[in-house]
C-alpha positions as CSV (number, residue, x, y, z in Angstrom):
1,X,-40.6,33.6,13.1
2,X,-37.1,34.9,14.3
3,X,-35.5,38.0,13.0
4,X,-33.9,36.6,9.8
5,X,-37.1,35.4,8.6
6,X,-39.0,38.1,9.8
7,X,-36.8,40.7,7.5
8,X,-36.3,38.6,4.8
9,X,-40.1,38.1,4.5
10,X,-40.2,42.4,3.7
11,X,-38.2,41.8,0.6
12,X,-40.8,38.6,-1.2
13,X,-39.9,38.7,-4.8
14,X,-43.5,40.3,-5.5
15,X,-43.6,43.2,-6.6
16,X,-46.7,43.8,-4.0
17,X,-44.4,43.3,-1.1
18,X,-41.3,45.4,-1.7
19,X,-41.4,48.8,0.1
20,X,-38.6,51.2,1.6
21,X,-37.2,51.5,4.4
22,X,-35.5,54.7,5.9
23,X,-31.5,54.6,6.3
24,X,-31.7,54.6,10.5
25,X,-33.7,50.8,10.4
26,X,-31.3,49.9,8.0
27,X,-28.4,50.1,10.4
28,X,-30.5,48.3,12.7
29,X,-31.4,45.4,10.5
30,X,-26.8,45.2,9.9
31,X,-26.7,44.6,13.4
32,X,-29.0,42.3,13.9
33,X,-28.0,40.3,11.1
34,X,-24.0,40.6,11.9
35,X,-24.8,38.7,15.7
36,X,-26.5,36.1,14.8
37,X,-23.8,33.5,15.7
38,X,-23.3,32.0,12.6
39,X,-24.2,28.6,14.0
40,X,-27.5,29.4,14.4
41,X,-28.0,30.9,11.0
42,X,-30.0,27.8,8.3
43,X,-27.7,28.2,5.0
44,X,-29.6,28.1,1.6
45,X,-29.0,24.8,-0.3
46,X,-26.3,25.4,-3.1
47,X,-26.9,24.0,-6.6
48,X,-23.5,22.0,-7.2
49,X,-23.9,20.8,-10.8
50,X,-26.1,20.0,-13.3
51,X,-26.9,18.5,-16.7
52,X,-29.5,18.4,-19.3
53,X,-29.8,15.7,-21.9
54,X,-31.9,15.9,-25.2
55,X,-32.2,13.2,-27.8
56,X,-34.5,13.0,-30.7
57,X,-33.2,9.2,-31.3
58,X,-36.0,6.7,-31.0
59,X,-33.5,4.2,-28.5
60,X,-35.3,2.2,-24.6
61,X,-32.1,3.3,-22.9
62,X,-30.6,7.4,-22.5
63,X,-27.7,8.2,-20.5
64,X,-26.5,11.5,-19.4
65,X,-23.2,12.9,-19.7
66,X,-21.2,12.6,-16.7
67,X,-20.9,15.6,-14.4
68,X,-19.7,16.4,-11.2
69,X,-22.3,15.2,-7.8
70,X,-19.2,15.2,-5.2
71,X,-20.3,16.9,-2.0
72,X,-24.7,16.7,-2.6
73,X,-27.6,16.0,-0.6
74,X,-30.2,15.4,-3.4
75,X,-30.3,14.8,-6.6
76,X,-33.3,15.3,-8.2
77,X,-34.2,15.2,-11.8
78,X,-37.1,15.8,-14.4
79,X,-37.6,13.7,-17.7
80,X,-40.3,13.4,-20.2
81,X,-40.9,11.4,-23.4
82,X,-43.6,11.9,-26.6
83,X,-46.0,9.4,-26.7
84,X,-47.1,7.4,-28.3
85,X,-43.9,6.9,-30.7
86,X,-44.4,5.7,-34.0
87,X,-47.6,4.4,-32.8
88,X,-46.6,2.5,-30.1
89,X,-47.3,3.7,-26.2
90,X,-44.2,4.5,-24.3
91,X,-43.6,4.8,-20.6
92,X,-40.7,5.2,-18.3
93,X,-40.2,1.8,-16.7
94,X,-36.9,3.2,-14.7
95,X,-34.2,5.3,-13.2
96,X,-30.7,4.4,-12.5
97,X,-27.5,5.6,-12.3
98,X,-23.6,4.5,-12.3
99,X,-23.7,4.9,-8.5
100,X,-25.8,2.5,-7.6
101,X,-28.2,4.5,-5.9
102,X,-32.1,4.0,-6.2
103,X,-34.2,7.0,-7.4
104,X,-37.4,6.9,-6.2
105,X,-40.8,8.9,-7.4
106,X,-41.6,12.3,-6.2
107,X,-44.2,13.2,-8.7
108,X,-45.6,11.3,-11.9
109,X,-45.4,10.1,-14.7
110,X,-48.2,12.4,-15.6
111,X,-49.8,12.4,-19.3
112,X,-51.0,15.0,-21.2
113,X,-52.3,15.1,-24.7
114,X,-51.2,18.5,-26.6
115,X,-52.5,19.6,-30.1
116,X,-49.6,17.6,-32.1
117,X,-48.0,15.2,-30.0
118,X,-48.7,13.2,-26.5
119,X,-46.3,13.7,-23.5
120,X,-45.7,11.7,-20.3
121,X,-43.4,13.5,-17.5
122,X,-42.3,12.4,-14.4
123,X,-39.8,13.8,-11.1
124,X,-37.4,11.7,-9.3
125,X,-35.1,12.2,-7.0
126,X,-32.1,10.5,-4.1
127,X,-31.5,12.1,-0.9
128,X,-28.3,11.5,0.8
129,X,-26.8,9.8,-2.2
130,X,-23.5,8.0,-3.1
131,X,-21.9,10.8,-5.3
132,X,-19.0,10.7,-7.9
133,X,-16.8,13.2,-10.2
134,X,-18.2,11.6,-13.0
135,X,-22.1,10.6,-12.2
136,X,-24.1,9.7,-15.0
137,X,-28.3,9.1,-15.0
138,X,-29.8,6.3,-16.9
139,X,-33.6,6.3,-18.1
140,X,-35.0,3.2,-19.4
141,X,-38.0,3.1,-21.6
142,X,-40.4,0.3,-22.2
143,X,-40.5,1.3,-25.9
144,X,-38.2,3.1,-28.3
145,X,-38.6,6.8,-28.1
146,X,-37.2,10.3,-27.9
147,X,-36.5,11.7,-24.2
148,X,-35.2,14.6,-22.5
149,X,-33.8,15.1,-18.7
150,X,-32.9,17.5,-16.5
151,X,-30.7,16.5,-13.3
152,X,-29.7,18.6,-10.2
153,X,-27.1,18.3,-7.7
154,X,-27.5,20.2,-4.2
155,X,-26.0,20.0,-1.6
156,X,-27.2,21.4,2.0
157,X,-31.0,20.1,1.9
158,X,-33.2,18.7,4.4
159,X,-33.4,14.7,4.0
160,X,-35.3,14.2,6.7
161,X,-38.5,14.2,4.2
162,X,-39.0,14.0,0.5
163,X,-38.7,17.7,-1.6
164,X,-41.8,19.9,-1.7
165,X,-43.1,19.7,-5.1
166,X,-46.3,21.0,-7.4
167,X,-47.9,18.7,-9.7
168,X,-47.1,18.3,-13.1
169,X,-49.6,20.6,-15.1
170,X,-50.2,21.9,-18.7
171,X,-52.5,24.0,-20.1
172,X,-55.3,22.0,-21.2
173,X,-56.2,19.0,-23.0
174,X,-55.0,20.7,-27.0
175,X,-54.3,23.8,-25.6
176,X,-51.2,26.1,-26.1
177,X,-50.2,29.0,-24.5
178,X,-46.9,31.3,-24.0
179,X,-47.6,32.3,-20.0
180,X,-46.2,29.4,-18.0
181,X,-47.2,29.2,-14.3
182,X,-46.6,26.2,-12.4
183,X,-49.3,25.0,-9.2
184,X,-47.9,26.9,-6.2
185,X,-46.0,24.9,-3.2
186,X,-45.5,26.4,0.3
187,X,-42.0,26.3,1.2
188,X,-39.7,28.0,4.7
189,X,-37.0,30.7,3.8
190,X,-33.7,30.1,2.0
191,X,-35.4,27.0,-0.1
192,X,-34.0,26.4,-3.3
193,X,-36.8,26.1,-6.0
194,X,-35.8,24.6,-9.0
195,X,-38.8,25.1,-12.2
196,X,-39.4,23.4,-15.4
197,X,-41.2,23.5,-18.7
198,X,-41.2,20.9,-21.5
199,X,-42.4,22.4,-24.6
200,X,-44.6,20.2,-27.3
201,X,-43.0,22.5,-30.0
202,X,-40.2,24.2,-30.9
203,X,-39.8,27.4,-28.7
204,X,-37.4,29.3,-26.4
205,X,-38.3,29.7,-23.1
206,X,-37.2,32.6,-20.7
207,X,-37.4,32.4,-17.1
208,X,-39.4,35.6,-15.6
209,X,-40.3,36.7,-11.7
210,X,-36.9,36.4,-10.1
211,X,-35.9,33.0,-11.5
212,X,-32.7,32.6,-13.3
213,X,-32.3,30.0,-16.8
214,X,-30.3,27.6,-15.5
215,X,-27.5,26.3,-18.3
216,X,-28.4,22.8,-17.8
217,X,-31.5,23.7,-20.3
218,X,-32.2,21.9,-23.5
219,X,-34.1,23.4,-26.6
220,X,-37.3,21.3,-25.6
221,X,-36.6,21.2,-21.9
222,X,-36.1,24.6,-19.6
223,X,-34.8,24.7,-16.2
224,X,-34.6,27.6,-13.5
225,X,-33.8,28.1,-10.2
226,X,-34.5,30.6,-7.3
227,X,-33.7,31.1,-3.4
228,X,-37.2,31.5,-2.1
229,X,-36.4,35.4,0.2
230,X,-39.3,34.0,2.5
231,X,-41.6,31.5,3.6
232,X,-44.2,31.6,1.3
233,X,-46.1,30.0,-1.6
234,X,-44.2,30.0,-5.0
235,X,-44.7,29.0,-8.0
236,X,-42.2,28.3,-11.1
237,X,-42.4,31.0,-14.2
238,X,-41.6,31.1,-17.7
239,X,-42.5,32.5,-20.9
240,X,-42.5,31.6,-24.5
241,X,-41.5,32.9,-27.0
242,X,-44.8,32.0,-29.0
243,X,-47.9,30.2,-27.7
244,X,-47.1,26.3,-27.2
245,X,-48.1,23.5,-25.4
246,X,-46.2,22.5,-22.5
247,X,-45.7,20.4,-19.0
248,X,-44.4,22.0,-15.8
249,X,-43.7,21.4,-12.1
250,X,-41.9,23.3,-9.6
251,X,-39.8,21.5,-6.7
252,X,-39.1,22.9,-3.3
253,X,-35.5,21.8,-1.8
254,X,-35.6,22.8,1.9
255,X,-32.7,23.9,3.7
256,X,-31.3,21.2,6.3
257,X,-32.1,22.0,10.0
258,X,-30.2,19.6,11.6
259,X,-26.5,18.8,11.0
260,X,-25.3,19.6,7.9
261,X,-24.4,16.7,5.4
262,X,-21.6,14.2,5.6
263,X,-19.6,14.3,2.5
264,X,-16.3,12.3,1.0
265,X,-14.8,14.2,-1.7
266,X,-11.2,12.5,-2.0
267,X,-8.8,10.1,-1.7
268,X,-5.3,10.4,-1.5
269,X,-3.4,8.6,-3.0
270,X,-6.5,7.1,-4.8
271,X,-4.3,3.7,-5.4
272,X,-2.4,1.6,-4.2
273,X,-1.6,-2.2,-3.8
274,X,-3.9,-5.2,-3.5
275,X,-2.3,-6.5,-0.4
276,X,-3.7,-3.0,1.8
277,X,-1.5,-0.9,4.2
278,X,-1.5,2.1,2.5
279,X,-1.7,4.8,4.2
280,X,-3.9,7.0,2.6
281,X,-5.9,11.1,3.8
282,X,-9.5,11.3,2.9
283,X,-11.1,14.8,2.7
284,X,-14.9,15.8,2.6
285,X,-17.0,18.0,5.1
286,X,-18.3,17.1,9.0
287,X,-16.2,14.1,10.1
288,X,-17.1,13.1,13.6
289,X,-14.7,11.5,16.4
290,X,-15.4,8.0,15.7
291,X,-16.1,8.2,12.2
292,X,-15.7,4.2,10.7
293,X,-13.6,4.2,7.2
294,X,-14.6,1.7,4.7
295,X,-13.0,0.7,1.4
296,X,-16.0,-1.3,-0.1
297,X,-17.2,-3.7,2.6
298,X,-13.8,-4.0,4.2
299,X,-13.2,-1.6,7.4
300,X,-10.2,0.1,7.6
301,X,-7.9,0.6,10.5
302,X,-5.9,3.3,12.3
303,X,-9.1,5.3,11.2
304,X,-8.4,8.9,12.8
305,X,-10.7,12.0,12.8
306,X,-7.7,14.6,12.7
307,X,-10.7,17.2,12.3
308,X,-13.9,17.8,10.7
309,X,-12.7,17.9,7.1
310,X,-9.7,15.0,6.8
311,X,-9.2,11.7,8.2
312,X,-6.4,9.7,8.0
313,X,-6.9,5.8,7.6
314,X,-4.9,2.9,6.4
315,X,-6.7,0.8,3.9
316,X,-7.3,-3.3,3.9
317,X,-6.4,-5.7,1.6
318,X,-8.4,-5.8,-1.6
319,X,-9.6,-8.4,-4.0
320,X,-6.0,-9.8,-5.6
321,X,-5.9,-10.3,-9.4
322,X,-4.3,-8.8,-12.6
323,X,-7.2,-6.5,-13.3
324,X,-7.5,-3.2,-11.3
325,X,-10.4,-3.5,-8.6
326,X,-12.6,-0.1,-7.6
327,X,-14.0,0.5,-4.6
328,X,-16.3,3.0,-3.0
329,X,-15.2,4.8,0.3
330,X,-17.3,5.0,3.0
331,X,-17.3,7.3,6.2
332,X,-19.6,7.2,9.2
333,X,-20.5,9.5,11.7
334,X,-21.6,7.5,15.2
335,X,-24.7,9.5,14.7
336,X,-25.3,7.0,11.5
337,X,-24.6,9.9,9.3
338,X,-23.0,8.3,5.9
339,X,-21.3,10.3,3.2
340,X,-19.9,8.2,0.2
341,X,-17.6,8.8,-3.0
342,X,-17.7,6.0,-5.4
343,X,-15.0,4.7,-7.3
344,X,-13.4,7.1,-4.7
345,X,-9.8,4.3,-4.4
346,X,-8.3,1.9,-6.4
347,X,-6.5,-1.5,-5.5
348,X,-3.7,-2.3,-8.1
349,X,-2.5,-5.3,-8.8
350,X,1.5,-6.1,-7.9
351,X,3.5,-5.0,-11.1
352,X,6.3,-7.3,-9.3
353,X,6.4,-11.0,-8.6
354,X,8.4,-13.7,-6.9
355,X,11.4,-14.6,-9.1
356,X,12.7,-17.2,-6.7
357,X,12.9,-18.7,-3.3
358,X,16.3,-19.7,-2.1
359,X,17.2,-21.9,1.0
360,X,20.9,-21.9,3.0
361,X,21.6,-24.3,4.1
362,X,19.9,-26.6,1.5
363,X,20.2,-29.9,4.1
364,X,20.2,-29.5,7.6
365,X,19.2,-32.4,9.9
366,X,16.0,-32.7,11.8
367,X,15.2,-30.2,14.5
368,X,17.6,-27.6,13.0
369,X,16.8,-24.6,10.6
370,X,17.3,-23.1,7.7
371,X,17.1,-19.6,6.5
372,X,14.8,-19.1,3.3
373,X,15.3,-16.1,1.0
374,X,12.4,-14.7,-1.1
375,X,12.9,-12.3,-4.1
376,X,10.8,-10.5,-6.1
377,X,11.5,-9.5,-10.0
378,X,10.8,-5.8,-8.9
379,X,10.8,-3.8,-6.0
380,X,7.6,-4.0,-4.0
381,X,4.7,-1.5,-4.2
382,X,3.5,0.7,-1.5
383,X,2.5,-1.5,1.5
384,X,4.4,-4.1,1.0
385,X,4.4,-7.7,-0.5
386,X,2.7,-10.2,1.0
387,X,4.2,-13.8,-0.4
388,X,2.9,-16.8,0.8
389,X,4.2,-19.4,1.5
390,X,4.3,-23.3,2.1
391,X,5.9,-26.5,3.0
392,X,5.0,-30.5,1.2
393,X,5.6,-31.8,4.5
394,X,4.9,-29.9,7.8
395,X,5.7,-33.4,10.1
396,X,9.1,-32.5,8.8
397,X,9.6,-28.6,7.5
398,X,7.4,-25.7,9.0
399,X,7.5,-22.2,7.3
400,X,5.0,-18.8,8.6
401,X,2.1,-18.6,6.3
402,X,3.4,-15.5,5.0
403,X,6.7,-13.2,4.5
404,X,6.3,-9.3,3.5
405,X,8.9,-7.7,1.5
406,X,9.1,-4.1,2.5
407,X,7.7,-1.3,0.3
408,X,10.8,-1.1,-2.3
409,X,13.0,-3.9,-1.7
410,X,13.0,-6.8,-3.2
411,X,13.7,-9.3,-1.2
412,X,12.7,-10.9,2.3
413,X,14.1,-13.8,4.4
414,X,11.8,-16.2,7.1
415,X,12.9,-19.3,9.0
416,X,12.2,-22.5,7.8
417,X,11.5,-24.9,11.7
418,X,12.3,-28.9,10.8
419,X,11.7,-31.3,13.1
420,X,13.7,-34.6,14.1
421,X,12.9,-37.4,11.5
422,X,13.6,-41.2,11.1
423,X,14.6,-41.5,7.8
424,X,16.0,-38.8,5.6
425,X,13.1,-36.8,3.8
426,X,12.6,-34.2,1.0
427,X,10.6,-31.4,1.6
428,X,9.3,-28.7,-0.9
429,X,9.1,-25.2,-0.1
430,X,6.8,-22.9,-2.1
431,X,6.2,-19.7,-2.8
432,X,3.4,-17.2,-4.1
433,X,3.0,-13.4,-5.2
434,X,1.9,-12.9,-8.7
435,X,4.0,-16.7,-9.4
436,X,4.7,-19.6,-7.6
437,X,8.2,-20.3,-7.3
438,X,9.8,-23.5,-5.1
439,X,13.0,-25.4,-4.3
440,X,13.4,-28.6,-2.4
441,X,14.9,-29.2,1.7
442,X,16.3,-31.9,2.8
443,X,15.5,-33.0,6.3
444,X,18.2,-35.8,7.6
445,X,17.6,-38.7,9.9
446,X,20.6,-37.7,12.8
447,X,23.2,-40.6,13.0
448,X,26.0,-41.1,15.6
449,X,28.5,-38.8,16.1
450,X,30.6,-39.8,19.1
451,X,30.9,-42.9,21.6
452,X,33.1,-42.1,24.8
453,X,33.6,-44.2,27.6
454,X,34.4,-43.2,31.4
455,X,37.1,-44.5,32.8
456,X,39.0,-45.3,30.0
457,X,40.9,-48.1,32.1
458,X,38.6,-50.2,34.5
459,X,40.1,-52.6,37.0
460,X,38.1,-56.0,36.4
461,X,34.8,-56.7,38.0
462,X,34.0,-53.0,38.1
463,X,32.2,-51.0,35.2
464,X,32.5,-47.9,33.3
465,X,30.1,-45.5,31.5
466,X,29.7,-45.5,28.0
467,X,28.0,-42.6,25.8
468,X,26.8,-42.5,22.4
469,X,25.8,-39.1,20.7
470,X,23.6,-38.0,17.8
471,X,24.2,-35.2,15.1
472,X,20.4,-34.3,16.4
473,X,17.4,-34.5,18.1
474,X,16.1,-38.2,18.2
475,X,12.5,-38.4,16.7
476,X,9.4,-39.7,18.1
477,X,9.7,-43.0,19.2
478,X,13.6,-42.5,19.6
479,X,16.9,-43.7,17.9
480,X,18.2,-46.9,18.6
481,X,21.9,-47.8,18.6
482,X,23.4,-51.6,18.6
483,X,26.2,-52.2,20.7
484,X,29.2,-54.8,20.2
485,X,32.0,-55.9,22.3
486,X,35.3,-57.4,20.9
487,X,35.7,-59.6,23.6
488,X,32.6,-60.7,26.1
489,X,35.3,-62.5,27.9
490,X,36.5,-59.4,29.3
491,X,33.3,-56.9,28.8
492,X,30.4,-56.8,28.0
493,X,27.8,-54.2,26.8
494,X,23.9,-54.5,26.2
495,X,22.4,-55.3,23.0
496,X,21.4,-51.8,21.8
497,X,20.9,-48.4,23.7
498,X,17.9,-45.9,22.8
499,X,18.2,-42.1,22.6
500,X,15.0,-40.5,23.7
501,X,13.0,-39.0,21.7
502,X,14.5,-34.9,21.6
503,X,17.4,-35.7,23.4
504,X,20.8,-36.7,21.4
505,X,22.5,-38.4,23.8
506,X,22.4,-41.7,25.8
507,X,24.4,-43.7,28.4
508,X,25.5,-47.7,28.6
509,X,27.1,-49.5,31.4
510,X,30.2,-51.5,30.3
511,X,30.7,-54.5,32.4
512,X,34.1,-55.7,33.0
513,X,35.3,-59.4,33.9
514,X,38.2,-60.2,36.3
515,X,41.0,-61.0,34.2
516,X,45.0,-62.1,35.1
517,X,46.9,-59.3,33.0
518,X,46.0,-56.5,30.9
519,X,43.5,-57.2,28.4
520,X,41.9,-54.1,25.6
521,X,38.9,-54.6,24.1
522,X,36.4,-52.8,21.7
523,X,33.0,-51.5,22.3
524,X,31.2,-50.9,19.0
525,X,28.2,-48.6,18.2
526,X,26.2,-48.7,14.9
527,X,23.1,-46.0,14.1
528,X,24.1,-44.7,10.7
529,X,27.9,-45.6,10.9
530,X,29.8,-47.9,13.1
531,X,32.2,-46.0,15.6
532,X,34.5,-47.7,18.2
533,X,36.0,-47.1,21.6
534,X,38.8,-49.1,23.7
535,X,38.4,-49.8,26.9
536,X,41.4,-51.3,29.0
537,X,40.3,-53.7,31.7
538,X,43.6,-54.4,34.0
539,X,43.9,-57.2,36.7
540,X,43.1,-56.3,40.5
């Protein structure tokens, strides 16, 4: 036993045990006490919250009101129902709550038969629980009866094992009395023991031997709770107010030895858009380095551990839709500690949506671009919006999956690619955010845009170079173009000349005849349009 528990154990709560001590040992034990690093010192378990239900309406299902579990360790309740009810047997058949966390038996459902009525009570409890600001407890009944409930939230127990408890007892089969003592339990110092009594009958109950009422308690169902001063046995107290029958149990809530619990308490801002990116602070109680953020089952990045009580993260995307989607956040320690706050964010869905989608220019010919314009009928929410987008034909108009319009603004622009084509072709460009808006491309075959020749003047018998141009790219397979001469007497030129595919340009050789005085004659190219070019062919 160390110091601490050593003087705490000379002030038990019996009255047997309390003596005096002179003014000199007093100063003593302040020193003692004062350098114990604080680290070292086990902190009693704090009751957080708690709430008491009572219903005298035969009904299978009873709900608590919500109250406040942010921040516990435990939550551990007692219930009890009169049975039979209207002559039919009743039992519990299960414990739930809005949290999703599963509550599992610590003592019970005990029955007891009392002079008037029949009673089965039972103890249940959740360590290291997902908590909220508004956690309600469900208790489902196999038949329609009355019930009362009694829940706690604590925060700073030890989970490493279930909660020291007493059976449930009473005070004989038809027996009543006003003295309530519950079966002892053996618990360390600083425990938190929390007592009950459900009475058969009307009657107040007062809580006696150091115990204080606790105002979660109900007309036919009383709470208490006490810091156990040493490590002992205890038992729970209470007295009538006239001689009754009655169940009762006591529960031991260690304090937690190891480190203390992980808790989330907020979020902030607790909404924000569908499409993720928000940047957003979560608070709560012994963050690690290396804590993982979660928003449902989506991780969030840029998680940072700026120090043991706040963490800044930015949050993924979250299930798109008109209706407003809730999430629970999720931090964990690397040491697989988990702390949880349901419902703790919110993903809202775009207010805003696209309005249009705009192209300039509207025609542009294969292999070129064009610049596509997004806008949105409002300005975007925090984060961002995320349109996507799409082309009918990708052989002929690319776009990016997706353009973001900046938290704000309205409106965004991306690059629509096209590639060369062989025939002229329409291409519709879509877009999506909350609407589907499109407008139409056009992708052009290129045609020719210039023949040249080089020389202009050839002497006959010799040659010159002739050049044909696109307005683009050539496409796969490339572009041919037919060639002509006005006069094969005094040149000539091959039947046709191909472009390769991607390049725009090709050459010809025009052959020249000898010829007695100075002759002109026209070499013709035809791709889309016929252009012309003289060459002069002079005598040697």
């Amino acid at each position: 036993m160390n110091i601490k528990d050593l003087l705490k154990s000379c002030f038990s709560r019996h009255p047997q045990n309390r003596f005096l001590i002179q003014a000199p040992f007093a100063a003593v034990i302040a020193i003692l006490l004062t350098t114990v690093p604080a680290s070292a010192q086990i902190q009693a378990p704090v009751e957080l919250g708690s709430v008491g239900y009572i219903s005298s309406n035969a009904q299978t299902v009873h709900t608590t009101a919500a109250f406040n579990t942010v921040g516990a360790s435990t939550l551990v309740m007692f219930v009890s129902i009169d049975t039979p009810w209207n002559g039919v047997p009743v039992s519990i058949s299960g414990v739930t709550d809005n949290a999703g966390n599963s509550w599992q038996v610590l003592t019970g459902p005990t029955s007891w038969t009392g002079s008037q009525y029949g009673q089965v009570s039972g103890i249940y409890y959740v360590d290291v629980p997902v908590t909220s600001s508004a956690h309600m407890v469900t208790v489902s009944l196999t038949n329609p009866a009355p019930l009362v409930m009694d829940v706690f939230a604590v925060s700073g127990t030890d989970v490493t094992a279930a909660p020291v408890y007493s059976p449930i007892t009473d005070p004989g089969t038809g027996q009543t009395s006003a003295s309530v003592v519950t079966a002892p339990i053996t618990v360390p110092t600083d425990t938190l023991l929390l007592g009950w009594v459900k009475n058969e009958t009307g009657a107040t109950a007062t809580a006696i031997d150091g115990y204080t009422l606790d105002a979660s308690s109900t007309s036919y169902l009383w709470s208490e709770t006490e810091t156990a001063s040493g490590a002992g046995s205890y038992t729970g107290d209470f007295q009538y107010s006239a001689a009754i029958g009655w169940q009762t149990a006591v529960v031991g809530l260690r304090p937690a030895s190891g480190p203390e619990a992980l808790t989330v308490s907020s979020v902030s801002p607790s909404s924000g858009s569908t499409s993720g990116a928000t940047a957003v602070t979560i608070t709560g109680t012994n963050f690690a380095s290396g804590a993982i953020v979660t928003f449902g089952t989506a991780a969030a990045t840029n998680a940072t551990v700026v120090n043991s009580t706040t963490i800044s993260a930015t949050t993924p995307a979250g299930s798109a839709g008109a209706v407003t989607v809730t999430v629970t956040v999720t931090v964990t320690n690397p040491a697989s500690q988990s702390g949880s706050l349901v419902n703790g964010y919110t993903y809202v869905a775009a207010t805003s949506s696209l309005s249009r989608v705009t192209l300039g220019p509207t025609s542009v010919i294969g292999g070129t671009s064009s610049t596509g314009t997004v806008t949105l009928t409002g300005p975007a929410p925090s984060g961002g919006a995320a349109v996507t987008l799409s082309s009918s034909n990708t052989a002929a108009a690319q776009v990016p999956a997706s353009v973001t319009v900046a938290a704000g603004a309205t409106t965004a622009t991306f690059t629509i690619t096209t590639s060369p084509v062989a025939s002229n072709a329409s291409v519709t460009i879509s877009g999506t955010y909350g609407a589907t808006k499109s407008t139409t491309l056009t992708v052009t075959a290129a045609t020719l845009t210039s023949l040249t020749r080089s020389p202009t003047s050839a002497i006959g018998g010799t040659s010159s170079t002739g050049t044909v141009t696109l307005t683009g790219p050539a496409p796969s397979g490339g572009v041919v173009v037919t060639l002509t001469s006005s006069s094969t007497a005094v040149a000539t030129v091959p039947a046709s000349v191909t472009v390769p595919a991607g390049s725009t340009v090709a050459t010809l050789t025009i052959t020249t005849k000898t010829v007695t005085f100075s002759r002109s004659v026209t070499i013709s190219a035809n791709k889309g349009g016929k252009l012309t070019a003289t060459l002069t062919v002079t005598p040697p």
